[in-house]
C-alpha positions in Angstrom: 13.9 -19.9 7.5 15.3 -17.5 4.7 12.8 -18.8 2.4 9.6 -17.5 5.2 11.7 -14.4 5.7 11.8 -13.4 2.0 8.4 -14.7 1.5 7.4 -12.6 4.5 9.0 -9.7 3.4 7.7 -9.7 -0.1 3.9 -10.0 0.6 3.8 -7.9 4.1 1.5 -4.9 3.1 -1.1 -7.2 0.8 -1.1 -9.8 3.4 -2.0 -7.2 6.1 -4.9 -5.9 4.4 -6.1 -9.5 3.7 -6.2 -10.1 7.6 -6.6 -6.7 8.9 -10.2 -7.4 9.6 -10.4 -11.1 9.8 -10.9 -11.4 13.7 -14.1 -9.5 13.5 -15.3 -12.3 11.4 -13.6 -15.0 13.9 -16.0 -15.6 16.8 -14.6 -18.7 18.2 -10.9 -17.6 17.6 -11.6 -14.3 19.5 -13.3 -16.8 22.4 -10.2 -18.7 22.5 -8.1 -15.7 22.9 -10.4 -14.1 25.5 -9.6 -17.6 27.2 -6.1 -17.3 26.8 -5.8 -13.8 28.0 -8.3 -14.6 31.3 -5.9 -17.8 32.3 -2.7 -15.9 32.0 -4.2 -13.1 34.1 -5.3 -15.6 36.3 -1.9 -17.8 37.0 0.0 -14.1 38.1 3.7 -15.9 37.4 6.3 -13.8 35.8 4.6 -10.3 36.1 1.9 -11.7 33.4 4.8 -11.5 30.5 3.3 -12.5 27.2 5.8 -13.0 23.6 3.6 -13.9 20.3 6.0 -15.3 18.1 5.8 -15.2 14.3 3.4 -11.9 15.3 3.9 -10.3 11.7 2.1 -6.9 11.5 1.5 -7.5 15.1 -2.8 -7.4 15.0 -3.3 -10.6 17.4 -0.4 -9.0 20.0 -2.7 -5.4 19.5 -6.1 -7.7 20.4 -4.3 -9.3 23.4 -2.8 -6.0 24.9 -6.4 -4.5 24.3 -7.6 -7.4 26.8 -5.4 -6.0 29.1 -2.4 -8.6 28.7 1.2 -7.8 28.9 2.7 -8.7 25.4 5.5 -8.1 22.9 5.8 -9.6 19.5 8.6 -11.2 17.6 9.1 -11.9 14.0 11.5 -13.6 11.1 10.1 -10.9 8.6 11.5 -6.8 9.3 9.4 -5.5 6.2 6.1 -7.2 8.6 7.4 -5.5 11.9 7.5 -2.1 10.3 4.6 -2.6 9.4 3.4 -3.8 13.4 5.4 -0.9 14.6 3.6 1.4 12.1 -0.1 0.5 12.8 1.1 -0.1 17.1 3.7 2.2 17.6 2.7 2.3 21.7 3.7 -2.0 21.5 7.3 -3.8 21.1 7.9 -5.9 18.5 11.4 -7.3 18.1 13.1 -9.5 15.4 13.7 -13.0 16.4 12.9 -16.9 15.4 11.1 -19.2 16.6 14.2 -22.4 16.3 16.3 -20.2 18.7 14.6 -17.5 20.8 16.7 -14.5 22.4 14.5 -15.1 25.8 15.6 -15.6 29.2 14.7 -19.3 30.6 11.0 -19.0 32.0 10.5 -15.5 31.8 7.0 -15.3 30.0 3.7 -15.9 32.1 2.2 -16.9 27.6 3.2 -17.4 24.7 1.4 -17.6 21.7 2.2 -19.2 18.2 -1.2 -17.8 16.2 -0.4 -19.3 12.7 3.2 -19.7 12.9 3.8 -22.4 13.6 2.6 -24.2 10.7 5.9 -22.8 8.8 8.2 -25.2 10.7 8.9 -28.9 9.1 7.6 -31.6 11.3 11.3 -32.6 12.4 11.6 -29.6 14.0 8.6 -29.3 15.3 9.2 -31.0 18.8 12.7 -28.6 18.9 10.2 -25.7 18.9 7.9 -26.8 21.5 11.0 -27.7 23.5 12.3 -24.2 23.3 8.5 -23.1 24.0 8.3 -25.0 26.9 12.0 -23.5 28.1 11.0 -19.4 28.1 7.8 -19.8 30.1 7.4 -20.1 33.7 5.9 -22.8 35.5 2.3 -22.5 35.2 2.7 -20.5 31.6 0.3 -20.7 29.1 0.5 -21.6 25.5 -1.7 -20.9 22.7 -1.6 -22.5 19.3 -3.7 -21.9 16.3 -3.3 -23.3 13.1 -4.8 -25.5 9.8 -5.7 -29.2 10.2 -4.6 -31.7 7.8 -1.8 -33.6 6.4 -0.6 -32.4 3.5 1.6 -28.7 3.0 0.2 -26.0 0.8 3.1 -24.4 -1.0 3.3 -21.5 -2.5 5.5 -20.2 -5.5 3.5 -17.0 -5.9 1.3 -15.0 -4.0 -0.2 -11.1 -4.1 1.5 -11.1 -8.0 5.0 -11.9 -5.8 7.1 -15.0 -6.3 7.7 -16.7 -3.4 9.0 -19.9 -1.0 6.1 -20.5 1.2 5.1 -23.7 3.2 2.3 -23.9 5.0 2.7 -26.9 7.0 -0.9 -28.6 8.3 -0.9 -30.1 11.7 -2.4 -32.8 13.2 -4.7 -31.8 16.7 -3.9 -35.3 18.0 0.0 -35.3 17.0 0.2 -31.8 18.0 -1.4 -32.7 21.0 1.2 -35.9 21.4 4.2 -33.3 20.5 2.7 -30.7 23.4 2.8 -33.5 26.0 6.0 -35.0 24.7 7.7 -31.2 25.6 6.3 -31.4 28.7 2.8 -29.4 28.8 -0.4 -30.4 30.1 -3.1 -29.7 27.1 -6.0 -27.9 28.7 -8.4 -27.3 25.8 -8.9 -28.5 22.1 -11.1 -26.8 19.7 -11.6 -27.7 16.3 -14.0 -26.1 13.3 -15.1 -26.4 10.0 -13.5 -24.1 7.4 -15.3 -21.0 6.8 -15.4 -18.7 3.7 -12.6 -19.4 1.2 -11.0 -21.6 3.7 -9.9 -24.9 2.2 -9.3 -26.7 6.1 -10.1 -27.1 9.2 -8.6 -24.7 11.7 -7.9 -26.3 15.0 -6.4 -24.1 18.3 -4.6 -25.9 21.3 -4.3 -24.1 24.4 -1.4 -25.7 26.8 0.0 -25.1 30.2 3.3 -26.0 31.4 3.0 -27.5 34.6 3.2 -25.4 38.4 6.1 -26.4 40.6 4.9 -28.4 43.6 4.4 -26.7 47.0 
């Protein structure tokens, strides 16, 4: 994870001004985030507690709170929190990874991986989800968005900076599989084409770990 954290660190202010504005050209990915923050509202388990994890200069945790969710942000990268803390001072964001998070055992009502996930190697990808599947409450909600495809895009430079970065492409169905495998229920799948300068597919999974019987 040093690699991401560097990388991270090196790029924070170009990459925030390459997706300060990107949700207002995102329909569908604003829809599935409306979604998500309706369904946690609605399941009222652990006082509607929401973490995004890998939340870099924190815009997606700022949409969510504006839709009236509960959330805090975490992140590998301290040069992209200033930068959350900057632009949201009123929000927390907290320094944290993904592998191994500093959460209390189902204590979030969400949790939301938006593009973060796809920086974790596929043999560590069912530890994450298992660890995802640990910090939320039964009946917790998880959102995943991320590129489709099956081949990594690495990157030695980016923004003039020189750089580790992989960007790992997931599979819907074998993320789907993995979700399932960690326990959740998959709720909804949406998948589109790419858009703009995009060179994949971007898919989002929303997930809900399973109530405890009555």
């Amino acid at each position: 994870m040093g690699d991401t954290r560097a990388g991270y660190d090196a790029i924070a202010a170009d990459y925030l001004e390459l997706v300060r504005d990107e949700l207002a050209r995102r329909p569908l990915e604003r829809a599935m985030l409306a979604a998500f923050a309706d369904t946690v509202r609605d399941e009222k388990v652990a006082d509607g507690l929401v973490a995004e994890i890998g939340c870099g200069p924190g815009r997606i945790t700022a949409h969510l709170h504006g839709l009236g969710v509960n959330i805090f942000g975490i992140d590998l990268s301290p040069q992209m929190l200033a930068l959350a803390r900057k632009a949201h001072p009123g929000l927390r964001f907290e320094e944290g990874s993904m592998t191994a998070l500093d959460l209390p055992t189902g204590g979030l009502a969400g949790l939301v991986a938006w593009y973060s996930l796809i920086h974790i190697p596929p043999d560590h990808r069912p530890g994450v989800l298992a660890e995802f599947y640990r910090v939320l409450a039964p009946g917790g909600r998880l959102l995943l968005g991320f590129q489709v495809g099956d081949r990594p895009r690495v990157y030695t430079e980016a923004f003039g900076h020189t750089v580790s970065l992989v960007f790992h492409r997931l599979s819907m169905d074998g993320t789907a599989d993995l979700l399932r495998e960690a326990g959740f229920e998959v709720t909804t799948r949406v998948l589109r084409e790419p858009e703009d300068s995009e060179e994949a597919q971007q898919g989002c999974l929303l997930a809900r770990k399973p109530a405890l019987s009555t």
